[in-house]
C-alpha positions, 0 to 999 in steps of 0.5 A: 568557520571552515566550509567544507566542499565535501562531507565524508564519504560524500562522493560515493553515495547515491540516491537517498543517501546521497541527496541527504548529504547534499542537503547537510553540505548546503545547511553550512550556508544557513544560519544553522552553521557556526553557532551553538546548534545541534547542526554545528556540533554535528558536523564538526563530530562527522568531520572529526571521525570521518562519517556522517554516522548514518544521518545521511539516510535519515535527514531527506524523510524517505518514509514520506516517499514509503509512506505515498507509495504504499497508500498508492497501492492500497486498492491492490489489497483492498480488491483481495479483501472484497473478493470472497465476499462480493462473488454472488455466485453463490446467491439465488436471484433476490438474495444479498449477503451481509459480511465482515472481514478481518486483514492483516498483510506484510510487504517487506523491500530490500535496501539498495543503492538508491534507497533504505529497505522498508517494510509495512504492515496492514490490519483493517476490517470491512463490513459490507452487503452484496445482493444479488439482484438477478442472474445478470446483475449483482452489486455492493457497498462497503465501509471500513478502516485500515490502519498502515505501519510503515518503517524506513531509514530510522523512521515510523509511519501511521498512514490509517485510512477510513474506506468506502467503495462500491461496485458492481458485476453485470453478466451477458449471458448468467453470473454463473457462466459466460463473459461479464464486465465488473466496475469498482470504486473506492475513496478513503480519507487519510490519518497520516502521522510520523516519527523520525529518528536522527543520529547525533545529537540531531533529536527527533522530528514529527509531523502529521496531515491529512489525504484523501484517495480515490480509485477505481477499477474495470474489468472484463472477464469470463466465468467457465464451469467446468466438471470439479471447479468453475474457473474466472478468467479476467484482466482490467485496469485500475487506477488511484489518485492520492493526494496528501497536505503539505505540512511543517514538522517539529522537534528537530532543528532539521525538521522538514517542511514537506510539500505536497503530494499529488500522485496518480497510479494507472495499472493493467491487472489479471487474475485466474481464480479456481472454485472447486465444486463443494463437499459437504461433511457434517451438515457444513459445506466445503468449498475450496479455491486458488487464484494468481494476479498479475498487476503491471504499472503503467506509471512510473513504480518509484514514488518521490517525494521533497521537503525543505530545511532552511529553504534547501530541498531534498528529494526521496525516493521510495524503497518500492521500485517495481513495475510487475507484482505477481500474487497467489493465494487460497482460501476456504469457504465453510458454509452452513444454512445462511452462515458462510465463514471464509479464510484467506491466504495470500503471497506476493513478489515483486519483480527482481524479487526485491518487494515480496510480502503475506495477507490473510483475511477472515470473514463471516457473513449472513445470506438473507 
């Protein structure tokens, strides 16, 4: 049969795109091509009317370059879920804390040349104890799960992930006032399963593995009271290491061979958080507070992938390609004897504005 030099439209793609229309020009050297398979009727249609039909975004699994990216940044949003309830400023020395939360978050990424838009959804729940050993020494542990939803290119993802972190505050003078240093570290283990969905005639290709991750933060900060509100200044760095299985897929003559995954992630982090002095009403104290984060990537943004179909390979980049995420929020703490409940909200943009997204979180807790 005839061999094409190049497929429609070829010439002017870029990036994902462009990598995947390599991938279908190069399986004309397989034994795919010139037989009775869904790829031969595929190509002769896409050369007949002059289009890849979009295959071309979907073929190389960009949703395994999303998926590795959004589980890269998963300590950003599990340290905005434990900050409300690890603070033990409002502990007496001695005294812990048991706590549950409730998250949800967004974080949506516009398409560009490079890369189809995508978008992910977070829901989890932590449960942990904060005691307060000291005025100087405070400390925690947590165990919880997250489940992940991500869509890209045609593509769905579960990446859920069983938490447990632990960590700690020692402060020089009180942890009430003064310069303190904070350790955190985090491990999860990964459930990570997908689906893609090929225009046609090319079926539907799944596949499923396993991960694990490991993080850890460090921060020096200072807590200053003032007369309405008692202010936290603190800058850190945290960083991730995420590896993810190598697996096979099915259900599609170009399901991919995906390799493995092994990333690391080391960002610069600062943060001002704003507790207003508590009203009370009712029997019930209020307490208000507002903070913004900066986090800055020291390691390269953009997450990347590759697989194989018949021995080609293709390489993915995520849609998430920025180095600077800026995040505020505010929340209430409605307390009453021993009982606290707390409510959360939280904004986040990226730089260039092309990566923006919501959280929120609920959690009750019991000081003892």
């Amino acid at each position: 049969m005839v061999q094409y030099g190049q497929l429609p439209g070829q010439s002017e793609l870029r990036g994902n795109a462009a990598q995947g229309a390599a991938l279908l020009n190069a399986l004309q050297n397989s034994e795919l091509s010139g037989r009775y398979t869904d790829y031969n009727y595929y190509l002769q249609s896409a050369i007949d009317a002059g289009t890849l039909g979009g295959v071309e975004t979907q073929v190389g699994g960009q949703i395994y370059a999303d998926a590795a990216s959004y589980l890269l940044r998963s300590g950003s949003r599990l340290d905005r879920a434990l900050t409300p309830n690890i603070d033990s400023r409002q502990l007496r020395d001695g005294e812990g804390k048991l706590w549950l939360t409730g998250l949800s978050g967004y974080l949506g990424t516009d398409g560009s040349a490079r890369a189809a838009s995508s978008n992910e959804h977070t829901t989890g729940s932590l449960l942990g104890y904060t005691w307060r050993f000291n005025a100087q020494l405070s400390g925690y542990g947590t165990l919880g799960y997250s489940w992940g939803s991500l869509g890209s290119a045609s593509a769905d993802a579960d990446a859920n992930t069983t938490l447990l972190g632990f960590g700690g505050r020692y402060a020089f003078e009180d942890l009430n006032h003064g310069l303190f240093a904070a350790a955190d570290l985090n491990a999860g283990w990964i459930d990570y399963s997908s689906t893609r969905r090929l225009n046609g005639g090319l079926g539907t290709a799944t596949g499923d593995t396993h991960g694990q991750l490991v993080g850890g933060t460090l921060r020096l900060g200072y807590v200053s009271p003032l007369d309405f509100a008692s202010v936290e200044y603190a800058v850190g760095t945290r960083l991730t290491h995420l590896r993810m299985d190598a697996f096979r897929e099915s259900g599609s003559e170009l399901a991919l061979n995906v390799d493995r995954v092994s990333e690391n992630n080391a960002s610069g982090i600062a943060n001002v958080s704003i507790a207003f002095h508590s009203q009370n009403g009712g029997g019930w104290r209020f307490t208000p507070a507002i903070n913004i984060g900066y986090e800055h990537s020291f390691s390269s943004p953009s997450v990347r992938t590759q697989g194989q179909v018949y021995h080609y390979e293709v390489v993915q980049n995520a849609a998430f390609d920025s180095r600077d995420m800026v995040n505020a929020g505010a929340s209430l703490s409605i307390t009453r004897g021993a009982l606290s409940l707390n409510l959360g909200g939280q904004a986040d943009v990226a730089s260039g504005g092309d990566s923006h997204g919501y959280s929120g979180s609920l959690s009750v807790g019991y000081a003892f």
